[in-house]
C-alpha positions as CSV (number, residue, x, y, z in Angstrom):
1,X,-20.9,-34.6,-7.9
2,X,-17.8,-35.7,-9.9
3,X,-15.9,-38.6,-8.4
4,X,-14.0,-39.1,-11.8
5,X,-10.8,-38.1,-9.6
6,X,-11.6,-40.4,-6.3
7,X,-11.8,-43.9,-7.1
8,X,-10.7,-45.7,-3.4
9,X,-11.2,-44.4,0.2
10,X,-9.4,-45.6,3.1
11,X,-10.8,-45.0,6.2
12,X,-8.7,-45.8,9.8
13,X,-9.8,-44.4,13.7
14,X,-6.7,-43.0,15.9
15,X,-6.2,-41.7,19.4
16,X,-8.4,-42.6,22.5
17,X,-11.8,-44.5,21.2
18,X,-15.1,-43.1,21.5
19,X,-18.6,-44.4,21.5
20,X,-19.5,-43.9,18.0
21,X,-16.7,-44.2,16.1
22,X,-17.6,-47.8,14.7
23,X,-20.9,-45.5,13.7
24,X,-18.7,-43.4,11.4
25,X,-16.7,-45.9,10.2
26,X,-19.8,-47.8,9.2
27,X,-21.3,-44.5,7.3
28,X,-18.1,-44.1,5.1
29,X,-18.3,-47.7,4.2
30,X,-21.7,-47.6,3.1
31,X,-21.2,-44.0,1.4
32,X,-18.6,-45.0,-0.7
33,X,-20.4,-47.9,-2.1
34,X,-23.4,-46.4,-2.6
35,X,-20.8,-44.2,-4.5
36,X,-19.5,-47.2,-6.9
37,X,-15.7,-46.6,-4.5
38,X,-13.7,-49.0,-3.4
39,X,-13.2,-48.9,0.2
40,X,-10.5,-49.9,2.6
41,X,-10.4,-50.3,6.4
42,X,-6.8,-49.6,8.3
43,X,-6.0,-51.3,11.5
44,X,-4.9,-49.6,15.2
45,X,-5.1,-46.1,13.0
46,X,-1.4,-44.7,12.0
47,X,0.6,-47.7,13.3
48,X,-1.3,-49.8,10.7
49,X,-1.0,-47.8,7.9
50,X,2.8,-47.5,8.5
51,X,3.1,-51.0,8.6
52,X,0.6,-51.3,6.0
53,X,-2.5,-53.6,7.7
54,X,-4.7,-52.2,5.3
55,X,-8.1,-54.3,3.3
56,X,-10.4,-54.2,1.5
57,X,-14.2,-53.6,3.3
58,X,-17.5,-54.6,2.2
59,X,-20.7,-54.0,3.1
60,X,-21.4,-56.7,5.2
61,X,-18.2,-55.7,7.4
62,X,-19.6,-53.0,8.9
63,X,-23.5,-54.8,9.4
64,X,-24.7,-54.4,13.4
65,X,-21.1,-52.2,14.4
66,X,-23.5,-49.2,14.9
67,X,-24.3,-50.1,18.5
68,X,-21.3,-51.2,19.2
69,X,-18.6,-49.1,21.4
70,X,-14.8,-49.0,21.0
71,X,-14.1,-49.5,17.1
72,X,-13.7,-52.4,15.3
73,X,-10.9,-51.2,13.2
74,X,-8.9,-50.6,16.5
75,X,-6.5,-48.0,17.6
76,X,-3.0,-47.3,18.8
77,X,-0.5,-44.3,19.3
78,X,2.3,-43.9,17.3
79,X,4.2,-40.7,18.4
80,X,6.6,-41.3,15.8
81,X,4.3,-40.4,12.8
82,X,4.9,-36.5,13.6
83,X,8.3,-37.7,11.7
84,X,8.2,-36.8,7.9
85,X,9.6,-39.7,6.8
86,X,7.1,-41.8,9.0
87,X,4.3,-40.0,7.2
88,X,6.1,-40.8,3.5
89,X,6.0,-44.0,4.3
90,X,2.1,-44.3,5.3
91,X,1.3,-42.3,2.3
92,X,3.4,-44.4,0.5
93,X,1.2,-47.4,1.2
94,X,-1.6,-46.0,0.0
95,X,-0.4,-44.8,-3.1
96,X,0.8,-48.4,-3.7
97,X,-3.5,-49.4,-3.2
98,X,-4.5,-47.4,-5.8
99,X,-6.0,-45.5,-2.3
100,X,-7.1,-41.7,-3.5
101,X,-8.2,-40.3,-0.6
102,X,-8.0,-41.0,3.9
103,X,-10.5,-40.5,6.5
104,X,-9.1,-39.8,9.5
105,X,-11.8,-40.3,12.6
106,X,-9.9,-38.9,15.8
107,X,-8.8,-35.7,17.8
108,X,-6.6,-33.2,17.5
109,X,-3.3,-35.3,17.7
110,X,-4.9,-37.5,14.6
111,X,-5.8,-34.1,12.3
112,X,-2.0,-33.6,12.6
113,X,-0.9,-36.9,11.3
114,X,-3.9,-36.3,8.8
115,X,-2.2,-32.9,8.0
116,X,1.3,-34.2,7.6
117,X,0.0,-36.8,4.9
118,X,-1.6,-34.2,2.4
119,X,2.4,-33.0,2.4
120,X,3.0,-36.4,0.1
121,X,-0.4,-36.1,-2.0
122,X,-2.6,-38.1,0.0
123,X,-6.6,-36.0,0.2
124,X,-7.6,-36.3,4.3
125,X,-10.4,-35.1,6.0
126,X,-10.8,-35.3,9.7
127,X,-14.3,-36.5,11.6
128,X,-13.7,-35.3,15.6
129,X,-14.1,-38.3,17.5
130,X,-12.8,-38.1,20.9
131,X,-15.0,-37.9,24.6
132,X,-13.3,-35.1,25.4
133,X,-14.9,-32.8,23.1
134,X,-12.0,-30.1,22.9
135,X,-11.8,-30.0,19.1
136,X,-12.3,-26.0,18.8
137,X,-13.4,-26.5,14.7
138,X,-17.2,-28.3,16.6
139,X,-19.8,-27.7,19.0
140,X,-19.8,-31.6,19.4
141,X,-17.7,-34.5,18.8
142,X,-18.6,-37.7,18.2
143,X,-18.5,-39.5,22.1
144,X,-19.0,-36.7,23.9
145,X,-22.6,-37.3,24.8
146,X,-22.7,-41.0,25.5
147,X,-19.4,-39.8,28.2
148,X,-21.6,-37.3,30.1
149,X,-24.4,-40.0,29.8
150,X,-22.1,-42.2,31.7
151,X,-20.6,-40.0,34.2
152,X,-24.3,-38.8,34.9
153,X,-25.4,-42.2,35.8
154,X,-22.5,-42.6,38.0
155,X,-23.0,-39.7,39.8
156,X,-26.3,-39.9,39.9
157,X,-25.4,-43.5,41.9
158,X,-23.6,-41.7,43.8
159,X,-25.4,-39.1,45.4
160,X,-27.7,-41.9,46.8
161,X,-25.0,-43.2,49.3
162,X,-23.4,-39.8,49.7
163,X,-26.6,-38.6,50.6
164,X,-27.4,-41.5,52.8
165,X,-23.9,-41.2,54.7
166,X,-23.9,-37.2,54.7
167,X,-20.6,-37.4,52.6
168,X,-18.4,-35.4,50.4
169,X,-17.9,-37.2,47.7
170,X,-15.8,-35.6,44.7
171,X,-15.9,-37.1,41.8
172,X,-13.4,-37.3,39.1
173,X,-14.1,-37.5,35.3
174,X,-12.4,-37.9,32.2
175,X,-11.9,-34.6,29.7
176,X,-7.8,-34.5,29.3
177,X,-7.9,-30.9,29.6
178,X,-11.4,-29.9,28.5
179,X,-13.7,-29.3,31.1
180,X,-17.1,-30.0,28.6
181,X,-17.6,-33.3,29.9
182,X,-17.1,-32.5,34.4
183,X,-19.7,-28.9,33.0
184,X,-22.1,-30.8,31.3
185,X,-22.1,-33.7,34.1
186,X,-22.2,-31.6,37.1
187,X,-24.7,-29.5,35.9
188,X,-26.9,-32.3,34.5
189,X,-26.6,-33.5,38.4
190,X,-26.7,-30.3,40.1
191,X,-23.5,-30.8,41.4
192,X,-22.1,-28.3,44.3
193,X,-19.0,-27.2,42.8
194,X,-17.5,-28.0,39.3
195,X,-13.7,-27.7,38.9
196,X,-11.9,-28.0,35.8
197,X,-8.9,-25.8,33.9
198,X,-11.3,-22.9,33.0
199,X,-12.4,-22.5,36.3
200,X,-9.0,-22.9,38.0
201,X,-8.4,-24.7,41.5
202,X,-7.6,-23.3,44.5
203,X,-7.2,-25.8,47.0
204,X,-7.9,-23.6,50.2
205,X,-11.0,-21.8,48.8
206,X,-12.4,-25.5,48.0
207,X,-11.9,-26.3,51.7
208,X,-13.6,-22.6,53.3
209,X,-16.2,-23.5,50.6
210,X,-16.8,-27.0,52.5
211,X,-16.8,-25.9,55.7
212,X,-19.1,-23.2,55.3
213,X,-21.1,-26.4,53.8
214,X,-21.0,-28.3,56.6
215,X,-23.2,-25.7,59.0
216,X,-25.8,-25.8,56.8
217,X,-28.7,-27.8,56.0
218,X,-26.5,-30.1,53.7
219,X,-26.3,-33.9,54.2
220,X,-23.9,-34.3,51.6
221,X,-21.9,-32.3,49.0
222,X,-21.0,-33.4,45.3
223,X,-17.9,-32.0,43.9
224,X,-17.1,-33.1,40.2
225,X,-13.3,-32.3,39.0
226,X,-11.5,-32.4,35.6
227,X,-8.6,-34.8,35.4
228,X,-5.1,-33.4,35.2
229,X,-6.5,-30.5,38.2
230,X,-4.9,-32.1,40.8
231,X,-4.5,-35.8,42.9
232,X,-8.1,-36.3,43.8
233,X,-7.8,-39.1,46.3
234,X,-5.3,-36.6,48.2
235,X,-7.6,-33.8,48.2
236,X,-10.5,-35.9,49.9
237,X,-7.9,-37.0,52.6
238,X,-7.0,-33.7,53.3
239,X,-10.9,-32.5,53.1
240,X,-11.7,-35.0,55.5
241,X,-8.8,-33.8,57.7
242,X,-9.8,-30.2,57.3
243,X,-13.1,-29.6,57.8
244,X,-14.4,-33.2,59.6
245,X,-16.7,-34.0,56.6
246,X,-16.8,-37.7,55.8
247,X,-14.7,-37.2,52.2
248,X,-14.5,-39.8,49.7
249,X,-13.2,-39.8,46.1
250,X,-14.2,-41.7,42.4
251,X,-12.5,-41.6,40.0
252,X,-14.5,-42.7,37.0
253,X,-11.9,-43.1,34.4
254,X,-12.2,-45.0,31.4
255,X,-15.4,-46.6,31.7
256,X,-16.6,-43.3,30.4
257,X,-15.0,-44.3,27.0
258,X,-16.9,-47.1,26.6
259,X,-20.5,-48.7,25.9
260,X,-23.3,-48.4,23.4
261,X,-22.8,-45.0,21.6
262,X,-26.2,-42.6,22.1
263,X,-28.4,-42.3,19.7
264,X,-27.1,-38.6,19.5
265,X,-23.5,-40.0,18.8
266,X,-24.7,-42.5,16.5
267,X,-26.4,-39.8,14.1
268,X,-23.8,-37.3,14.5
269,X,-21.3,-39.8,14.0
270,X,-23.5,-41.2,10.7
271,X,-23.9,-37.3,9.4
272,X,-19.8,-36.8,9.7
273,X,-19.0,-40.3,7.7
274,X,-21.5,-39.5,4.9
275,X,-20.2,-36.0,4.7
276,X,-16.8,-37.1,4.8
277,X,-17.3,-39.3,1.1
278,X,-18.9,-36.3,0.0
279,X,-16.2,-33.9,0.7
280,X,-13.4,-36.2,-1.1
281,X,-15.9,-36.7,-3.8
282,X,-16.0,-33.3,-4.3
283,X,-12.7,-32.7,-4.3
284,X,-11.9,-31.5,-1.2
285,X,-9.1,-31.9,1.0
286,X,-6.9,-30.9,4.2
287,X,-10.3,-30.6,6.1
288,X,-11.7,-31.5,9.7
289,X,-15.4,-31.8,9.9
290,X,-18.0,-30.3,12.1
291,X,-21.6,-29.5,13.5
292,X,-22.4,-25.8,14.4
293,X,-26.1,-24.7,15.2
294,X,-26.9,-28.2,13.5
295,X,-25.2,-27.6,10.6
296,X,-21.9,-29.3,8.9
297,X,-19.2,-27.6,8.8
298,X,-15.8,-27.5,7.2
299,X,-12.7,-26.2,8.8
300,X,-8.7,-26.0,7.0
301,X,-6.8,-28.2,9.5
302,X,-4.4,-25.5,10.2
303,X,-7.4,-22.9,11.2
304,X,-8.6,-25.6,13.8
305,X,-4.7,-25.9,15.2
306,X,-5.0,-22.0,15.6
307,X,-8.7,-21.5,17.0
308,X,-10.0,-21.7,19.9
309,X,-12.1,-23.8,21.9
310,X,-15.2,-23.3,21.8
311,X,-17.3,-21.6,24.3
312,X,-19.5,-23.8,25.7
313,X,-18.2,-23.9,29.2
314,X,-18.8,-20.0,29.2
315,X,-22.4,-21.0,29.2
316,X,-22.0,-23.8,31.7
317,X,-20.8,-21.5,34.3
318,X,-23.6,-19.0,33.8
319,X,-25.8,-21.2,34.1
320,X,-24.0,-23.2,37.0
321,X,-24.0,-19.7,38.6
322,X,-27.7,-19.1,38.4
323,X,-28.5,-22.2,39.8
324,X,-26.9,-22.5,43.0
């Protein structure tokens, strides 16, 4: 491995936070020491580098972060950095550190901003950490799982009331507009019906669907719905209005971001920072990592704009399907 070209790595998290990420931030810290690189840690993601709150890690700043949620380096949005001379300036900072090359832990917003900084000679690659797991490039991103672990306990919660009252309850989670997480979820509780953007909605067929339901042997139903679909509190009004069925909504919202990553998100997580190094080591650049049938996996950042997502709801719904 020749590292003659790469002497100092900056690493900084962007977007939404996911369980997980303080794991990869933790593995490029300890990957680029063990690599004899100087390593630097950028706070709250693009606005910090633009404003240049950027130092110097060490080991011992990254020591128990693997269990921890959220990320320590912190994040905010900065729509602005889609401006060139935004990005100029950010890659200017870095030049000014000596810094050779940027990880960029974050979704598909972030492998943009990473995109636009290769422009002005900074090397990026991209880890895809973000709950919502709609970065096409990976089966997986890092968050995903401990998300559905979450929204499976909840629901899993709440099928004991909804069962004890002989409810509808339908249950909103997280996803933007990916359906992985309300798939996954709802078929890890055998959920009744699963609604998200690949399914489509259609409001009246919902409601037949519930009434039929209600003549049955059913005490309760469990719905689970993608964000973004439609106003979930409103549709349980009008299903209680509709069909007589005791309808209540949850929305779970962004307690599904947080808490102690997985062990699954803390390896993927530690696999994606290690590979990272490994990739600017070698020279590469422009690049968003990934897992595919267990393997890493490296993706140009302007194939994964133009691909698609992949097709793991196709499955979902089969399998949803055979179940019912």
């Amino acid at each position: 491995m020749d590292n003659k070209n790469v002497k100092k790595i900056a690493v900084l998290t962007s977007g939404g936070d996911a369980p997980g990420m303080n794991a990869a931030v933790r593995a490029v810290v300890r990957s680029s020491l063990n690599n004899g690189l100087e390593v630097y840690g950028i706070r709250d993601g693009y606005y910090g580098l633009v404003n240049n709150d950027i130092f110097q890690m060490k080991r011992k700043d990254v020591t128990d972060i693997l269990t921890r949620g959220g990320t320590i380096l912190g994040t905010a949005r900065l729509p602005e950095f889609a401006e060139k001379a935004v990005q100029e300036k950010g890659a200017n900072n870095l030049k000014a550190l000596g810094i050779d090359g940027l990880v960029v832990v974050g979704g598909d917003g972030s492998y943009r901003g990473a995109l636009g900084l290769t422009d002005f000679g900074i090397k990026c690659i991209g880890i895809p950490g973000t709950i919502d797991n709609d970065i096409a490039s990976t089966e997986y991103t890092i968050g995903f799982d401990t998300a559905v672990h979450t929204a499976v306990d909840a629901i899993d919660k709440l099928r004991d009331t909804c069962n004890s009252h002989q409810r509808c309850s339908i249950i909103e989670v997280m996803g933007r507009y990916c359906g992985d997480i309300a798939f996954a979820a709802g078929i890890a509780c055998g959920a009744d019906k699963i609604i998200t953007s690949e399914t489509g909605f259609d409001e009246n067929e919902l409601i037949n669907y519930i009434k039929e339901r209600k003549h049955t042997v059913h005490r309760h139903l469990l719905i689970v719905i993608t964000e973004h679909i439609t106003d979930t509190i409103a549709l349980a009004k009008k299903v209680r209005e509709e069909t007589g069925w005791d309808s209540r909504a949850t929305v779970l919202g962004h307690i599904q971001r947080g808490g102690s990553p997985s062990p699954f998100d803390r390896i993927l997580a530690t696999r994606l920072g290690e590979a990272a190094v490994e990739s600017l080591l070698s020279g590469e650049n422009s690049e968003c990592l990934g897992v595919q049938n267990n393997e890493i996996i490296r993706t140009p950042f302007k194939e994964c704009f133009d691909k698609k997502k992949n097709v793991f709801y196709k499955y979902a719904i089969d399998l949803n399907n055979q179940v019912r």
